[in-house]
C-alpha positions as CSV (number, residue, x, y, z in Angstrom):
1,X,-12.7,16.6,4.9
2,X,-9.2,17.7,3.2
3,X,-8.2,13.6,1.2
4,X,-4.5,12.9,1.1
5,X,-2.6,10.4,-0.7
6,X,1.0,9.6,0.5
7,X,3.3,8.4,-1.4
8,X,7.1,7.9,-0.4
9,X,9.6,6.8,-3.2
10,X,12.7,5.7,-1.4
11,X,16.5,4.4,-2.5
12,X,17.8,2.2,0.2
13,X,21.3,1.6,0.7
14,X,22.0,-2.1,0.7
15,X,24.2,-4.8,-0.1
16,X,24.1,-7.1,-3.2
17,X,23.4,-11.0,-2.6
18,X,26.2,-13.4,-4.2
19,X,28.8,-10.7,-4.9
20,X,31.3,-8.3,-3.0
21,X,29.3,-4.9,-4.4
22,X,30.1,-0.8,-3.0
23,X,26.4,0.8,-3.1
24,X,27.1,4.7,-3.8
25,X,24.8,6.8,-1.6
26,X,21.7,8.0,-3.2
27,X,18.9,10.7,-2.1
28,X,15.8,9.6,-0.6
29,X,13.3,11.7,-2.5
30,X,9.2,10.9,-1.4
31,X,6.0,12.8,-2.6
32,X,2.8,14.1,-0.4
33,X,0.1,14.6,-2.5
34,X,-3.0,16.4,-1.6
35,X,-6.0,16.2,-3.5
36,X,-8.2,18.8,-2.1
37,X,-5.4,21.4,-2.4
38,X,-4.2,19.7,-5.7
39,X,-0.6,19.7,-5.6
40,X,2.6,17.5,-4.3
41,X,5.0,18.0,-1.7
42,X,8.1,16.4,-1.8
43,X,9.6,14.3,1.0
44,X,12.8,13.3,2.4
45,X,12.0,9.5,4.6
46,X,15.8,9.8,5.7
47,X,15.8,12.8,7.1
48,X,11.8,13.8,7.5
49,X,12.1,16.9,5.7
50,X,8.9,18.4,3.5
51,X,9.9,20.8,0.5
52,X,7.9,23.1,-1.7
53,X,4.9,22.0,-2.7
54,X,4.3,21.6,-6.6
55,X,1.4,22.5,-7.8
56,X,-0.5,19.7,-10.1
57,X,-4.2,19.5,-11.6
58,X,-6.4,17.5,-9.1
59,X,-7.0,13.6,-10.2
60,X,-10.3,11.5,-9.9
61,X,-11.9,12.1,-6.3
62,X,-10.9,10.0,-3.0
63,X,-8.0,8.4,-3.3
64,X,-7.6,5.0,-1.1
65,X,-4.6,3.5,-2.3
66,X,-1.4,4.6,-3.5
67,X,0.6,1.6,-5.3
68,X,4.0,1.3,-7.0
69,X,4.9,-1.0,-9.7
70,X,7.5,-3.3,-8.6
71,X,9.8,-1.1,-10.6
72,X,8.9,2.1,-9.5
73,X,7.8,3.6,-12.6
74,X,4.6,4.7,-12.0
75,X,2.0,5.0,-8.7
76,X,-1.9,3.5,-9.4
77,X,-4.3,5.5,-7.6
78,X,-7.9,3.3,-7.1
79,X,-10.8,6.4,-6.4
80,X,-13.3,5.3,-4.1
81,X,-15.8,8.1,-4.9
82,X,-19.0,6.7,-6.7
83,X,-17.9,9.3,-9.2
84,X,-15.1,7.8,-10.4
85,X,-14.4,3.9,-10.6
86,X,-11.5,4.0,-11.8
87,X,-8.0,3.3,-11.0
88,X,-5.5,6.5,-12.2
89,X,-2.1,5.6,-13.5
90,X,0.7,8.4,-12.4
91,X,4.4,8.4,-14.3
92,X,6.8,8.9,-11.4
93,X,9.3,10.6,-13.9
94,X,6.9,13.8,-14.7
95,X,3.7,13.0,-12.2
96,X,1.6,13.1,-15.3
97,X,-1.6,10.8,-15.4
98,X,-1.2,8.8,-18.2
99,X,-3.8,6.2,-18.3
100,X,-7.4,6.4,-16.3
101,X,-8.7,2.4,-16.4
102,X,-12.6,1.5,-15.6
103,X,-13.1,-0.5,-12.8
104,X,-15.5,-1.7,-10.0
105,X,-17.7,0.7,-7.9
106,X,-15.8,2.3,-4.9
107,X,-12.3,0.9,-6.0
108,X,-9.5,1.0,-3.2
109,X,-6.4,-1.2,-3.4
110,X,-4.0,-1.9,-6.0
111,X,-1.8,-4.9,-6.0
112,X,0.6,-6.2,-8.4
113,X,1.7,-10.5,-9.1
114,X,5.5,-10.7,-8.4
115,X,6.5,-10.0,-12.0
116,X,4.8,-7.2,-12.4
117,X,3.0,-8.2,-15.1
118,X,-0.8,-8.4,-13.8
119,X,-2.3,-5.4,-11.5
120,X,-5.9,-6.6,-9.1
121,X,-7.9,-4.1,-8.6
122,X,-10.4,-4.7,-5.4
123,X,-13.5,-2.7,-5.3
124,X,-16.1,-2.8,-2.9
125,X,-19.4,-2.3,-3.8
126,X,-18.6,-3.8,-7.1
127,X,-17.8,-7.7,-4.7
128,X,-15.1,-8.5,-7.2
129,X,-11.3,-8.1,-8.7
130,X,-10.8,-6.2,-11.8
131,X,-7.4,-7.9,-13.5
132,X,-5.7,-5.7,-15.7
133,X,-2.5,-6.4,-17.6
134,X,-0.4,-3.9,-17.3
135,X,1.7,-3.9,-20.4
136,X,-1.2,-2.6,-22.6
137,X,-3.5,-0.9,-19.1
138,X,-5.9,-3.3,-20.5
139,X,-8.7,-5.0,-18.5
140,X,-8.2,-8.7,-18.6
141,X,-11.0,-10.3,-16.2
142,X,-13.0,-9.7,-13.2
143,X,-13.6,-12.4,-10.9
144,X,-15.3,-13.0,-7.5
145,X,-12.8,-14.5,-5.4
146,X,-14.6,-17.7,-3.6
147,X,-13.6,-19.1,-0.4
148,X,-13.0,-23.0,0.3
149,X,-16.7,-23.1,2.0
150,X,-18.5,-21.7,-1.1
151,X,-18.7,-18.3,0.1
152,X,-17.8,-15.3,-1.7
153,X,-15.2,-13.0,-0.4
154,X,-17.8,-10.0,-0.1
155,X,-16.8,-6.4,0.0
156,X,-13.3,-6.7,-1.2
157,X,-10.7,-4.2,1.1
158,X,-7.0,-3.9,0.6
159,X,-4.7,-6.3,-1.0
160,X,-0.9,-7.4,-0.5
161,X,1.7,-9.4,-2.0
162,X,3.3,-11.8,-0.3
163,X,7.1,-11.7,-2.1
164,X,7.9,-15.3,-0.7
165,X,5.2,-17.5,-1.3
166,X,3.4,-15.0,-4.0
167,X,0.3,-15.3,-2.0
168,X,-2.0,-12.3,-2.3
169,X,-3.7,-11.1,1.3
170,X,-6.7,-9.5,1.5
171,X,-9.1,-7.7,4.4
172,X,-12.8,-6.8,3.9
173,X,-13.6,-3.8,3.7
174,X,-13.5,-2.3,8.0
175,X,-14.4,-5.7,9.3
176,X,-12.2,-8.4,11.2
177,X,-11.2,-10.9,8.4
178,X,-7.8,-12.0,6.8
179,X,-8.0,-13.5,4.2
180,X,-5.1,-15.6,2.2
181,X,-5.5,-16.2,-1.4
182,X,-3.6,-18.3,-3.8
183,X,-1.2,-16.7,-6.3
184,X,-3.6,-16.7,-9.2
185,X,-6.6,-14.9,-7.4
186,X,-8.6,-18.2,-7.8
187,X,-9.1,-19.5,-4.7
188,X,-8.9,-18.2,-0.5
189,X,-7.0,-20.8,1.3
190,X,-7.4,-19.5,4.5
191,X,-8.7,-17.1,6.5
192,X,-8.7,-15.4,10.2
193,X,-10.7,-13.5,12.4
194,X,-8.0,-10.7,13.3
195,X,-8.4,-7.2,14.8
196,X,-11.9,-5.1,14.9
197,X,-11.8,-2.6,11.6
198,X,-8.9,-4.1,9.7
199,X,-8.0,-1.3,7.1
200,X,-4.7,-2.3,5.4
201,X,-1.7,-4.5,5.3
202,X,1.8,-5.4,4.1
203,X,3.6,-8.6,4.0
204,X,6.9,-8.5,5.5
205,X,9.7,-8.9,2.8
206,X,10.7,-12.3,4.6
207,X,7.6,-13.8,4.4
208,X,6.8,-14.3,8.1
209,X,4.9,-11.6,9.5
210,X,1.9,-9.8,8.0
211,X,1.3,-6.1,9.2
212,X,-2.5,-5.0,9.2
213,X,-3.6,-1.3,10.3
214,X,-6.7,-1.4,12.8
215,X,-8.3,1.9,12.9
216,X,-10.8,0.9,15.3
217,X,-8.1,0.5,18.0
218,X,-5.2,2.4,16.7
219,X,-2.5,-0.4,16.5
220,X,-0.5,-2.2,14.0
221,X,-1.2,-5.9,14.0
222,X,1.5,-8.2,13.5
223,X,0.3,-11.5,12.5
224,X,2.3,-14.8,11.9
225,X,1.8,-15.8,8.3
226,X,2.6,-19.5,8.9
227,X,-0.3,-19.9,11.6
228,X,-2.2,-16.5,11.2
229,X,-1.9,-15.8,14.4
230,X,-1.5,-12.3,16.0
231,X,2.2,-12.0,17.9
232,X,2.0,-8.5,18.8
233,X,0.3,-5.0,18.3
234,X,2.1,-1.5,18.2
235,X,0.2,1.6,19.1
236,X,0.3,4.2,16.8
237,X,-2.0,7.8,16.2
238,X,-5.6,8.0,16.2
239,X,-7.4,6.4,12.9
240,X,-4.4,4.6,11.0
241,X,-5.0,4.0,7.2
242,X,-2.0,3.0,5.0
243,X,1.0,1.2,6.2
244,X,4.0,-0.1,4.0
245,X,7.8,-1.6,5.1
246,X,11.1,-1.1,3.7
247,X,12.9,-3.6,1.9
248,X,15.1,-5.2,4.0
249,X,11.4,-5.4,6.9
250,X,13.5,-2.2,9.3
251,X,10.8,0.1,9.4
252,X,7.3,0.5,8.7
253,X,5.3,3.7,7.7
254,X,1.6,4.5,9.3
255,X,0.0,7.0,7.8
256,X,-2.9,8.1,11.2
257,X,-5.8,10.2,9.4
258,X,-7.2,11.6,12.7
259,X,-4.2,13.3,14.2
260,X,-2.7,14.1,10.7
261,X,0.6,12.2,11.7
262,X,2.9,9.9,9.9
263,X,4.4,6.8,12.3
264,X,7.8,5.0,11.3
265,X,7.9,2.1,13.5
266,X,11.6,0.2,13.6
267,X,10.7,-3.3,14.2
268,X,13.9,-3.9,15.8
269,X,12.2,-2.9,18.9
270,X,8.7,-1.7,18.2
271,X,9.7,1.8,18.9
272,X,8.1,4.9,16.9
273,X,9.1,8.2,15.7
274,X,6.2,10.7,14.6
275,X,6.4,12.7,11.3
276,X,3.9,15.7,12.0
277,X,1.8,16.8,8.9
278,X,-0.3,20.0,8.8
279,X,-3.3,20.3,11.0
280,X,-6.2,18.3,9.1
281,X,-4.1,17.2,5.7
282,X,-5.5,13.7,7.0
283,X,-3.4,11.2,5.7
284,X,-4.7,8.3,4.0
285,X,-2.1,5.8,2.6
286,X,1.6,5.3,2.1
287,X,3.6,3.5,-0.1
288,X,7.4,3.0,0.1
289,X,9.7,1.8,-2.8
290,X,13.7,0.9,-1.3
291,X,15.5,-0.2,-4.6
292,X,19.2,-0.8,-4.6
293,X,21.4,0.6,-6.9
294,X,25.2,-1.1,-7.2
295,X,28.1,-1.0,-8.5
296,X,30.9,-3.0,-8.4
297,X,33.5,-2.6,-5.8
């Protein structure tokens, strides 16, 4: 089965908070990256437009999660292939690998604290969070994450950042749970039976709705963070993997492995527009960067 890792790097235009600022209009570059067929194919998220493919040398096998840092330097990339364990650091600037980091058995979601400064590092067959600081790409602490009835949060799945309260949300690995951790990894405040194969999830950027891909069902959950309760679903393709949102919560990006589409849903009204792939590239995650660039008026 052809793997492919999607990662969009977009420039939003948006206004300044606290000052009267012009923001100059800025291209929207993003980058498709296949790893059967090794190589990178750029992408327009404005305008849905796929360019020349660049050829590049094939990283460490199965790809799960494609993660940026909070400044949009670089994309981690966790392998879930017994082969690997590690997570692969990618410099936006020259799509290089610059660092390859040691981690749990079948690692597959990347998430960074609010600064920046700490990555986790969930891996399933491993049961526990690698810390890494990412300063030096060293390896910090690994930790089982515990829940308030003693339990251990078992077959860790994908991660998110909350970027209100810094609370980090979790799902186990295809199963129904959501969990919510505190903003130090210790502890699971909370959790919720949600969905039937949970897969992955974003936080919306205002803090009140948490997006979670259900491949089983082929929907977008929206769940209410304040009661974690689910408010709505949004059909999308067949087998939905990665899922991401812009900046300012407009859109959000589905990435359907099955039917080798791409979904950008507008929350405004839940409506979609399909971005068709090649037959069988199989998308498998997404990640979107909006950062705002102003000057001035």
């Amino acid at each position: 089965m052809k793997t492919l890792l999607l990662v969009l790097l977009a420039v939003a235009l948006a206004a300044c908070i606290g000052a009267s600022l012009a923001v100059p209009a800025i291209a929207d570059d993003g980058y498709v990256a296949c790893t059967d067929s090794d190589d990178v194919i750029p992408f327009d998220l404005l305008t849905y437009a796929l360019g020349t493919a660049i050829l590049l040398p094939a990283p460490y096998p199965y790809p799960y999660d494609a993660t940026m840092t909070p400044d949009g330097s670089e994309v981690w990339v966790p392998d879930a292939s017994s082969l690997g364990n590690h997570v692969v650091v990618i410099d936006v600037a020259t799509n290089a690998i610059t660092h390859t980091i040691p981690v749990g058995e079948k690692a597959n979601s990347v998430v960074f604290t609010d600064d920046g400064s700490t990555a986790l590092v969930s891996a399933r067959d491993g049961d526990y969070v690698t810390i890494i600081r990412t300063s030096d790409y060293a390896v910090t602490d690994s930790l089982d994450v515990l829940t308030g009835s003693g339990g251990i949060y078992d077959g860790p799945g994908n991660m998110a950042l909350d970027p209100v309260s810094k609370n980090i949300y979790a799902v186990d690995w295809c199963y129904d749970t959501l969990f919510e951790i505190s903003p130090d990894a210790s502890s699971v405040l909370r959790t919720a039976d949600v969905g039937i194969e949970l897969w992955q999830l974003v936080v919306d950027p205002s803090g009140q709705y948490i997006y979670v891909t259900d491949r089983e069902t082929a929907q977008v959950r929206v769940i209410d963070q304040a009661t974690l309760t689910e408010v709505r679903t949004v059909a999308v393709g067949a087998d939905p993997w990665g899922i991401d949102v812009t900046l300012d919560g407009s859109k959000l990006v589905v990435a359907c492995e099955d039917d080798s589409n791409v979904y950008v849903i507008d929350t405004s009204d839940w409506s979609t527009t399909i971005i068709p792939l090649d037959a069988g590239a199989h998308p498998r995650d997404v990640d979107i960067l909006w950062t705002r660039s102003c000057t001035p008026s």
